[in-house]
C-alpha positions as a LaTeX table, in Angstrom:
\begin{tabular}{lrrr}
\hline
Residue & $x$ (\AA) & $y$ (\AA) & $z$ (\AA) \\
\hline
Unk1 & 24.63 & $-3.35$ & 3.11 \\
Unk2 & 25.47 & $-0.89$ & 5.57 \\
Unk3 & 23.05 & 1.55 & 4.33 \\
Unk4 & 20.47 & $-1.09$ & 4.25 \\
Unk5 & 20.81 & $-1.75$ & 7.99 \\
Unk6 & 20.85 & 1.76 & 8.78 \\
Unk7 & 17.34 & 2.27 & 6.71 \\
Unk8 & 15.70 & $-0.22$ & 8.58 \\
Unk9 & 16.74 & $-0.25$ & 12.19 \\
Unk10 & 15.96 & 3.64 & 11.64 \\
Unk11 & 12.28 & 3.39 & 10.38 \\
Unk12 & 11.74 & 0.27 & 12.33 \\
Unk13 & 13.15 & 2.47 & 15.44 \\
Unk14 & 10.86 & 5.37 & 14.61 \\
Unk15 & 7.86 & 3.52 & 14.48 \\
Unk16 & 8.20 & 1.51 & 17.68 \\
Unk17 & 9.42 & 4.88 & 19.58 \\
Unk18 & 5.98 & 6.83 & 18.19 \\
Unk19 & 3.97 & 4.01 & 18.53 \\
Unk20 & 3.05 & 3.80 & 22.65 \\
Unk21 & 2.52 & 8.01 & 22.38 \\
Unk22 & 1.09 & 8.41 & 19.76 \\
Unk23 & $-2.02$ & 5.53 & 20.32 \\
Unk24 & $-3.05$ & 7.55 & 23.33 \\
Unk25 & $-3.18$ & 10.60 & 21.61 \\
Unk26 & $-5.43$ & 9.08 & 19.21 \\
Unk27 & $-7.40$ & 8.05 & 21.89 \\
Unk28 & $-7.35$ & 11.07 & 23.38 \\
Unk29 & $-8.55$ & 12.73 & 20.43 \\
Unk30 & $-11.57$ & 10.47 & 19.60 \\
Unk31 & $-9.87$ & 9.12 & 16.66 \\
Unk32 & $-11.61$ & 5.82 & 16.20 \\
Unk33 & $-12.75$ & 3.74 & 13.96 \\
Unk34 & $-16.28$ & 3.28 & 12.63 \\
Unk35 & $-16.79$ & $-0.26$ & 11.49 \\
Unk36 & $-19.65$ & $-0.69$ & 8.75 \\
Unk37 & $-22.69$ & $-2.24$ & 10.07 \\
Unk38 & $-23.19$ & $-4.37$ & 6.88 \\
Unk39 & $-19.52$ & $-6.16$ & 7.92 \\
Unk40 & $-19.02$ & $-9.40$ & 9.61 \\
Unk41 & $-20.00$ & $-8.92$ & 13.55 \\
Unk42 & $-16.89$ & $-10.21$ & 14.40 \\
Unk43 & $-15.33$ & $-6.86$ & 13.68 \\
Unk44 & $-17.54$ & $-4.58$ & 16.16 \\
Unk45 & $-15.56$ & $-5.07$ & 19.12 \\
Unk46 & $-13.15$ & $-3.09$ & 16.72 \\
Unk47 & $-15.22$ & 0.01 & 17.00 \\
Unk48 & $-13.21$ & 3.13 & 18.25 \\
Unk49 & $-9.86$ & 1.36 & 18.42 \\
Unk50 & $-7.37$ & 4.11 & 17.21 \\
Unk51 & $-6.97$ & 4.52 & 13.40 \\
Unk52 & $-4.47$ & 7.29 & 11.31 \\
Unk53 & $-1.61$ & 4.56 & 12.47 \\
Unk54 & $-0.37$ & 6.05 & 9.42 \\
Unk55 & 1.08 & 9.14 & 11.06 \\
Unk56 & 3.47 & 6.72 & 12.85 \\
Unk57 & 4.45 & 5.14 & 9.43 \\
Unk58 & 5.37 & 6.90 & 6.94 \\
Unk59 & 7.16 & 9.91 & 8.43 \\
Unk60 & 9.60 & 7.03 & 9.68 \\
Unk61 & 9.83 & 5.80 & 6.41 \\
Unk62 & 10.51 & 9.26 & 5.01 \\
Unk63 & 13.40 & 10.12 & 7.74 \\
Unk64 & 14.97 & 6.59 & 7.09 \\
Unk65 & 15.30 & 6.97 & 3.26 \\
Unk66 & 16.55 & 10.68 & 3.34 \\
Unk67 & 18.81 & 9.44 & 6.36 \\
Unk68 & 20.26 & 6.10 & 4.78 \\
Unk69 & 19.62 & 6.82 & 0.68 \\
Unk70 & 20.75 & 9.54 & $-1.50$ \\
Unk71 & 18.69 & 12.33 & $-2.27$ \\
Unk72 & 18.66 & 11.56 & $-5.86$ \\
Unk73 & 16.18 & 12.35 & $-8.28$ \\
Unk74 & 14.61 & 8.95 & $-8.05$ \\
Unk75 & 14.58 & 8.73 & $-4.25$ \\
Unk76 & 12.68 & 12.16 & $-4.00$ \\
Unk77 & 10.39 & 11.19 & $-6.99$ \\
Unk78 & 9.28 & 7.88 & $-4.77$ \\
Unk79 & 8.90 & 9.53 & $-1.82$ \\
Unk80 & 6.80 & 12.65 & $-3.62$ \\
Unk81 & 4.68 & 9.69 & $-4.72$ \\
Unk82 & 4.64 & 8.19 & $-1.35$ \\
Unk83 & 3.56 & 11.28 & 0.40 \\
Unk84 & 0.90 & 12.84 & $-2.10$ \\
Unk85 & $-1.18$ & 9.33 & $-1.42$ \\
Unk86 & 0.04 & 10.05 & 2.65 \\
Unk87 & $-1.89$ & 13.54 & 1.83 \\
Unk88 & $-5.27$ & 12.34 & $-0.25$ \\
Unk89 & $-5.54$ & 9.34 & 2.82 \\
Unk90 & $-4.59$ & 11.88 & 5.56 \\
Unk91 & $-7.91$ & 14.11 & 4.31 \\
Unk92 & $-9.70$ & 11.47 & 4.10 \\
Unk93 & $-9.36$ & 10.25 & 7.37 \\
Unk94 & $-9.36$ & 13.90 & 8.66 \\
Unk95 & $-13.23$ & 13.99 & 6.78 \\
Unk96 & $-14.44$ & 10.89 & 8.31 \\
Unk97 & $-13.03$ & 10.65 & 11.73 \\
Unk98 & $-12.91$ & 14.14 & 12.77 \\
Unk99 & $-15.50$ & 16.14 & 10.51 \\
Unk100 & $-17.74$ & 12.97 & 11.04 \\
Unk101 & $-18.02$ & 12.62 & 7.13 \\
Unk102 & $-18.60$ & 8.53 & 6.99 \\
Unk103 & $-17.84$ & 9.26 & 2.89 \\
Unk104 & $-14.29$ & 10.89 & 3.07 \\
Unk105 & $-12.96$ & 12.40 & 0.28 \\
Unk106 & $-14.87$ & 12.07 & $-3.00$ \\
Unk107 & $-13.52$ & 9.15 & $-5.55$ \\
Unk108 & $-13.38$ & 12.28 & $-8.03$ \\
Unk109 & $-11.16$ & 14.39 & $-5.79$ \\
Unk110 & $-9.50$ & 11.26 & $-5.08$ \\
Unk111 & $-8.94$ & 10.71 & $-8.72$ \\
Unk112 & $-8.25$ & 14.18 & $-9.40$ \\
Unk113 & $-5.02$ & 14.29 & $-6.66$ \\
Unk114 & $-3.61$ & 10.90 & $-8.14$ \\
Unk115 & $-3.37$ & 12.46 & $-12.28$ \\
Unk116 & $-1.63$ & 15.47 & $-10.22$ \\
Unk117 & 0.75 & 12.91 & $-8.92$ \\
Unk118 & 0.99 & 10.76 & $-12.07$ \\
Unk119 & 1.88 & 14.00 & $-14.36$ \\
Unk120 & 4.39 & 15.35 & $-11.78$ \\
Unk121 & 5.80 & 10.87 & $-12.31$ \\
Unk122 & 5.93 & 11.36 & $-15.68$ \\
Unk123 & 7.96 & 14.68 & $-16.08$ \\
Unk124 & 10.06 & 14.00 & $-13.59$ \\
Unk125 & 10.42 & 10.19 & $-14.93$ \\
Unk126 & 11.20 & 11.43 & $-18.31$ \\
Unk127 & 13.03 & 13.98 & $-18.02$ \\
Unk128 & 15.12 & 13.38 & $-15.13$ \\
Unk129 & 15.18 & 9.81 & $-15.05$ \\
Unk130 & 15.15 & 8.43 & $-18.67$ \\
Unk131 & 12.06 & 6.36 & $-18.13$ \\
Unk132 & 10.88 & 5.96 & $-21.81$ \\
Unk133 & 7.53 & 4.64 & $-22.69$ \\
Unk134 & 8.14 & 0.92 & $-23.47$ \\
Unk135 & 6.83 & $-1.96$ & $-21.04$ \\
Unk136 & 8.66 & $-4.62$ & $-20.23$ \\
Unk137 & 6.43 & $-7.81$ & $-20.22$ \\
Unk138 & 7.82 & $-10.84$ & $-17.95$ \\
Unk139 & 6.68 & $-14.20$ & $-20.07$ \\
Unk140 & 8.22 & $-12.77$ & $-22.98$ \\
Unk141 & 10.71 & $-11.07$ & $-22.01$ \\
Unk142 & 10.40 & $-8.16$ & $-24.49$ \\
Unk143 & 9.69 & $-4.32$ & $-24.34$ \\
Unk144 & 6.54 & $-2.70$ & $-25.57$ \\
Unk145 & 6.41 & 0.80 & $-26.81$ \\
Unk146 & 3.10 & 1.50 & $-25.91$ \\
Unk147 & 3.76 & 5.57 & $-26.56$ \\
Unk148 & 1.25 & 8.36 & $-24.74$ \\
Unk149 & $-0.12$ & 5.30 & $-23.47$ \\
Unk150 & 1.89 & 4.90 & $-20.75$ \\
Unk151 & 0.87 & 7.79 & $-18.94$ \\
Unk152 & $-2.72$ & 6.03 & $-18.79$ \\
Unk153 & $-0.27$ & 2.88 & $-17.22$ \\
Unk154 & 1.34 & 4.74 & $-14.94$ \\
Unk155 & $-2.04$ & 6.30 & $-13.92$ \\
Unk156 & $-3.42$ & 3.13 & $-13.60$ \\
Unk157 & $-0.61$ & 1.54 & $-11.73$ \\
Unk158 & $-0.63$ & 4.47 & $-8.88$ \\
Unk159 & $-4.82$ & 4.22 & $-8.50$ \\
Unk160 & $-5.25$ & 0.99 & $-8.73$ \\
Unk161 & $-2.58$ & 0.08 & $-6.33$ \\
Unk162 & $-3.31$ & 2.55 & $-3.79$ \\
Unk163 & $-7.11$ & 1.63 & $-3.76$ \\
Unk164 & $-6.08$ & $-2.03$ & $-3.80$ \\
Unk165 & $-3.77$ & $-1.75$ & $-0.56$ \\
Unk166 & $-6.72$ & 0.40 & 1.04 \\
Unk167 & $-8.87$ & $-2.50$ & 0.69 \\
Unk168 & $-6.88$ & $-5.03$ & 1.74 \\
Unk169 & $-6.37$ & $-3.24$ & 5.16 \\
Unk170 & $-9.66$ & $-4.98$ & 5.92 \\
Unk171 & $-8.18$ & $-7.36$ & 9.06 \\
Unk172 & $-5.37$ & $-7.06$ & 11.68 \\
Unk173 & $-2.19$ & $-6.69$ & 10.50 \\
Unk174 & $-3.32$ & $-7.91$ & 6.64 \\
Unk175 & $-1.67$ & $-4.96$ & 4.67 \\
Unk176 & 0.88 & $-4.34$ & 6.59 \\
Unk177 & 2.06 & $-7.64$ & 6.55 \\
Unk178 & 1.01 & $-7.74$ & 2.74 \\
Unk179 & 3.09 & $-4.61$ & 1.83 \\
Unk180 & 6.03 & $-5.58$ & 4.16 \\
Unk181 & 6.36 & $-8.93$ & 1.82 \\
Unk182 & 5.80 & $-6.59$ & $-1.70$ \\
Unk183 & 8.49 & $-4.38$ & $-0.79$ \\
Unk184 & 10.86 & $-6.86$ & 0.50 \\
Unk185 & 10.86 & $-8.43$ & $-3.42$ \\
Unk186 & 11.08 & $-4.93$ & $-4.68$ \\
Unk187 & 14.24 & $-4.56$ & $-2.49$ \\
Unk188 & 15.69 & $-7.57$ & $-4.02$ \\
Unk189 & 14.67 & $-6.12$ & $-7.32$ \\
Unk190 & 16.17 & $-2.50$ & $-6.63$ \\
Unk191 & 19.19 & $-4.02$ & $-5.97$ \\
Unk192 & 19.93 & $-6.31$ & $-8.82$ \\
Unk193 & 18.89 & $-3.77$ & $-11.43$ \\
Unk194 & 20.94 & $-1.28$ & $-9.74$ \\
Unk195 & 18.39 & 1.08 & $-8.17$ \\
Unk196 & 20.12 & 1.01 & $-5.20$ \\
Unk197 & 19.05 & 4.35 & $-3.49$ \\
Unk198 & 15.26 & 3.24 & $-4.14$ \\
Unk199 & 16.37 & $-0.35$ & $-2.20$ \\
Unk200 & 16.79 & 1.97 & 0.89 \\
Unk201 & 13.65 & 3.55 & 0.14 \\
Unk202 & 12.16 & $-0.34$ & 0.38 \\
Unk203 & 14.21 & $-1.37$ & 2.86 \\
Unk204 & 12.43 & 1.22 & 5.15 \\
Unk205 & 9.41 & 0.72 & 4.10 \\
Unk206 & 9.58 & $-3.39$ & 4.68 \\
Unk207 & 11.05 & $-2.23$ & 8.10 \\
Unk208 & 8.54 & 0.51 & 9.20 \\
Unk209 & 5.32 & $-2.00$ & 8.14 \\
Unk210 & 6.94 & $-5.06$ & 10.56 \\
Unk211 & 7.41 & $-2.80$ & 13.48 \\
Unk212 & 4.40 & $-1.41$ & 13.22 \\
Unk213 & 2.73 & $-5.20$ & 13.54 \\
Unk214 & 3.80 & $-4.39$ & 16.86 \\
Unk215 & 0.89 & $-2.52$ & 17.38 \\
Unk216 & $-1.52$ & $-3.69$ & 14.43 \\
Unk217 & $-0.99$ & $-7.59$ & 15.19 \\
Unk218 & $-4.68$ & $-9.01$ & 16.41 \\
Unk219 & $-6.15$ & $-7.87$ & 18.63 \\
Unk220 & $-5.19$ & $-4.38$ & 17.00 \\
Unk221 & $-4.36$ & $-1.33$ & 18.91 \\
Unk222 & $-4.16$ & 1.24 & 16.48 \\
Unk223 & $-5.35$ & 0.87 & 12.25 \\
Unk224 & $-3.45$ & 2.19 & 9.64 \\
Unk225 & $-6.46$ & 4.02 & 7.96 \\
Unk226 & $-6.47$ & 5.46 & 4.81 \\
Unk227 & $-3.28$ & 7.64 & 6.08 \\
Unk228 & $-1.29$ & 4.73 & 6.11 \\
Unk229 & $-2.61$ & 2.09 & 3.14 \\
Unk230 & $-3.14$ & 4.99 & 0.36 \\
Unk231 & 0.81 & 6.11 & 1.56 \\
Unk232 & 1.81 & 2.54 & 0.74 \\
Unk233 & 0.06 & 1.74 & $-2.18$ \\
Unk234 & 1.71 & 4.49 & $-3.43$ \\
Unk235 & 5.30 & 3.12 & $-2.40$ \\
Unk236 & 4.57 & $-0.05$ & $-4.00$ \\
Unk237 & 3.27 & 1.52 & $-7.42$ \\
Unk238 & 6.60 & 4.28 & $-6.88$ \\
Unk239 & 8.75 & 0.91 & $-6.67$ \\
Unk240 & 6.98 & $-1.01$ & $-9.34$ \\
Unk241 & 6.83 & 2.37 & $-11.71$ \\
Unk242 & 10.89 & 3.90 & $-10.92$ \\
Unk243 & 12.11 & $-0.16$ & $-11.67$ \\
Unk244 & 10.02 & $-0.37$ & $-15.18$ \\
Unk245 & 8.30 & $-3.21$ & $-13.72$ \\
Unk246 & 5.14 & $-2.20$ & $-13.76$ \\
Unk247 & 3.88 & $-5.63$ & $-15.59$ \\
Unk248 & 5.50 & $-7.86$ & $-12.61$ \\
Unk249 & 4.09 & $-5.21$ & $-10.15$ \\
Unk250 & 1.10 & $-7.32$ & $-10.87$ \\
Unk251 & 2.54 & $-10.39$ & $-10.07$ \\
Unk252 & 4.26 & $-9.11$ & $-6.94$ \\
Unk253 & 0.91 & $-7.61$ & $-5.43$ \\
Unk254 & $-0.78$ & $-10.64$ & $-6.46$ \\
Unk255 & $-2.93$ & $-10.37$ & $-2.95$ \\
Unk256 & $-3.93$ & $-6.34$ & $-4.06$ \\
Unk257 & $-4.77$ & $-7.27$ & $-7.00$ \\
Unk258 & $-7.10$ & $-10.47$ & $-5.62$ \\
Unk259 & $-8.55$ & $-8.03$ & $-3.55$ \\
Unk260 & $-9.53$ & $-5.33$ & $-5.61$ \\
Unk261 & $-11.03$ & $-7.58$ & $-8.25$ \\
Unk262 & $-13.45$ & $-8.92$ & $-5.64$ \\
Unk263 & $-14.90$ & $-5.71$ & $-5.28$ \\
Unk264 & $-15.25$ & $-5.00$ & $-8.88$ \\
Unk265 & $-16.68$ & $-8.63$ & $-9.99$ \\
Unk266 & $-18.97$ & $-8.34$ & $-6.60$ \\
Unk267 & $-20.51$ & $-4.72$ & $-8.06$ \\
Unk268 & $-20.78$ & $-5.66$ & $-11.34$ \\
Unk269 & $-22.13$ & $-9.24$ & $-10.83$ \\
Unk270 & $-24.63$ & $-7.11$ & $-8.11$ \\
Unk271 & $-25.65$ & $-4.55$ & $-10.57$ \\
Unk272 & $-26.18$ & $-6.98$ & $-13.45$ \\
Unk273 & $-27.64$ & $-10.00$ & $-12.01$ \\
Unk274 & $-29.06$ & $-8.85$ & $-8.67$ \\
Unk275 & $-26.42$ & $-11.80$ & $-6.74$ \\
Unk276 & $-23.48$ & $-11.96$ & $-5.47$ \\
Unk277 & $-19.98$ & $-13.96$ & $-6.11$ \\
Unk278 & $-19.04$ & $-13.50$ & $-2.27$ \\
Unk279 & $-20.41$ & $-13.69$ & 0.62 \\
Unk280 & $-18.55$ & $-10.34$ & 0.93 \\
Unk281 & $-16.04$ & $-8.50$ & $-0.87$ \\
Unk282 & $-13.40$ & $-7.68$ & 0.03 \\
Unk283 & $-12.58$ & $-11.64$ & $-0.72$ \\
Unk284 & $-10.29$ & $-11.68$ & 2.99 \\
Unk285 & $-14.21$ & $-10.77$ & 3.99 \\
Unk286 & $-15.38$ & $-14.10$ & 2.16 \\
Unk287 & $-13.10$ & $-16.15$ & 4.19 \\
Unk288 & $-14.14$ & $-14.75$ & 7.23 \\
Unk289 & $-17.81$ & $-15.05$ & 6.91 \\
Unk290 & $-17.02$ & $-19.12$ & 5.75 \\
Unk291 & $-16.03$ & $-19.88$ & 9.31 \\
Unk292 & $-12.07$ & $-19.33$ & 8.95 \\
Unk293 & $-10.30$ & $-17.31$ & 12.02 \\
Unk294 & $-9.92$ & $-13.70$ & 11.28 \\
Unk295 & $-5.85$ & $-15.01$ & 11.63 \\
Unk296 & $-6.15$ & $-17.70$ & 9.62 \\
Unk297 & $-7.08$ & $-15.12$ & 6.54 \\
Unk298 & $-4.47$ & $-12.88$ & 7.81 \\
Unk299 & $-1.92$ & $-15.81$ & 7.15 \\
Unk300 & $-2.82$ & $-17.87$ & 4.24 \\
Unk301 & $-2.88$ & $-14.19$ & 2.40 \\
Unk302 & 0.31 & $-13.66$ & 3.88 \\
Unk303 & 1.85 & $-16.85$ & 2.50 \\
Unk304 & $-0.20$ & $-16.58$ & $-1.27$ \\
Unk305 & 1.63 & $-12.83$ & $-1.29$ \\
Unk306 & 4.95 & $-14.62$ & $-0.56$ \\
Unk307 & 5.08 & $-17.38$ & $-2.97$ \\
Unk308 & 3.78 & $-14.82$ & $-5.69$ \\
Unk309 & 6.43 & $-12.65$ & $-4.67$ \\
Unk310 & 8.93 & $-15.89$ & $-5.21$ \\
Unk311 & 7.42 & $-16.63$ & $-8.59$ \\
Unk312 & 7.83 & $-13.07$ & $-10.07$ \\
Unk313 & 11.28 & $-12.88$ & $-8.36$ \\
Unk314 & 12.37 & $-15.92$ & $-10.85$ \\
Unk315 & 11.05 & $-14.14$ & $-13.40$ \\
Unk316 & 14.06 & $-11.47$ & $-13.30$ \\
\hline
\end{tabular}
């Protein structure tokens, strides 16, 4: 418990300590955001508020754990996964906002950093850890050998969670609020099947996301950007993947997953039929552009992400 304490008041310390020097020096810098023309108008009053909030995230996260948790194989392994995706969103952002690149990175290069990350999982996982290639599937409480497939899983898991946390950072204070509630259940998870070093490693990372609602609350001072949201994706698919619970994952990032299916049934149903499901995907977009408050989304996700969390929680 001690530990635990110590994780959190350290990343939550960390953040709120960065947080009033480094917005400046984003502002200093130029560092702002472009918001999409095609978006709701609503948002462009946001235009050149600060974003790469992420710098002030994650580092604190990655003091906290190696502070608080023991630098075990597992711990390193979540926070190598952690801070490749801090890397791919940190280029991206570096394209866009500074090189004036409205694109970023390219989803192949994207794609092609994230199997680098997923192969260094999977050695490490196997060989160090003893993660073998069964999945564990909630309802039925059984294990799956799925074999070599599971490298394609665990590939999956870290892409599609990452992209799905960078599109849900689509409002004030959304993902970090989102990710603050995924990690708290993976805390609860770490601890009652004995992962306790990678509890510290959520424990900070619940800690880091709050304090930094400090600054990301509405109206918004700074944005995560893709420095931030890739970074945690990746800590949520590193806790779902290092816990074998890659099927609940699923459950517990219930508002991710919402989020990136909107997108995907939105292009297809474009592509195919020339109309669209939403008025605007991402769906926290659809809500908006229906008449609720841009805090209103903000909360009611909040809440779904909480009693999904509850329900996968019972599932244990």
């Amino acid at each position: 418990m001690n530990q635990l304490i110590t994780a959190a008041a350290v990343a939550a310390g960390l953040v709120l300590i960065a947080g009033p020097f480094l917005i400046p020096a984003l502002h200093k810098l130029k560092f702002g955001q472009s918001i999409r023309e095609e978006g709701p108008k609503s948002h462009q009053a946001k235009s050149g508020t600060p974003t790469m909030g992420g710098l002030m995230i994650i580092p604190a996260i990655t003091v906290a754990t190696l502070v608080a948790a023991p630098h075990s194989a597992e711990v390193l392994l979540a926070l190598f996964i952690m801070l490749g995706h801090f890397a791919l969103g940190f280029l991206d952002d570096y394209i866009k906002v500074v090189k004036k690149r409205n694109l970023g990175l390219k989803a192949r290069q994207k794609l092609l950093g994230q199997t680098a990350i997923a192969i260094v999982t999977m050695a490490i996982g196997t060989k160090c850890l003893g993660i073998d290639t069964t999945v564990w599937v909630p309802v039925l409480d059984t294990a799956i050998n799925i074999g070599w497939g599971y490298f394609a899983l665990v590939l999956f898991v870290l892409v599609g969670t990452s992209n799905a946390v960078n599109l849900t950072d689509g409002l004030d204070g959304l993902a970090s609020g989102a990710v603050a509630i995924a990690m708290s259940s993976y805390a609860v998870i770490c601890v009652r099947t004995g992962h306790d070093g990678l509890a510290l490693f959520c424990a900070a990372t619940v800690s880091a996301c709050i304090a930094f609602l400090r600054f990301n609350l509405h109206p918004a001072k700074v944005f995560m950007g893709d420095t931030g949201s890739l970074a945690l994706g990746g800590a949520v698919a590193a806790a779902g993947i290092l816990t074998h619970t890659e099927v609940l994952l699923a459950i517990v990032g219930f508002v991710f997953v919402c989020e990136a299916l909107s997108v995907i049934i939105q292009v297809i149903s474009f592509k195919t039929t020339g109309k669209r499901v939403f008025r605007m995907s991402p769906i926290h977009h659809h809500f908006e552009l229906g008449g609720w408050k841009e805090t209103k989304v903000v909360l009611v996700f909040w809440c779904a992400g909480l009693i999904a969390s509850v329900i996968a929680l019972s599932m244990l």
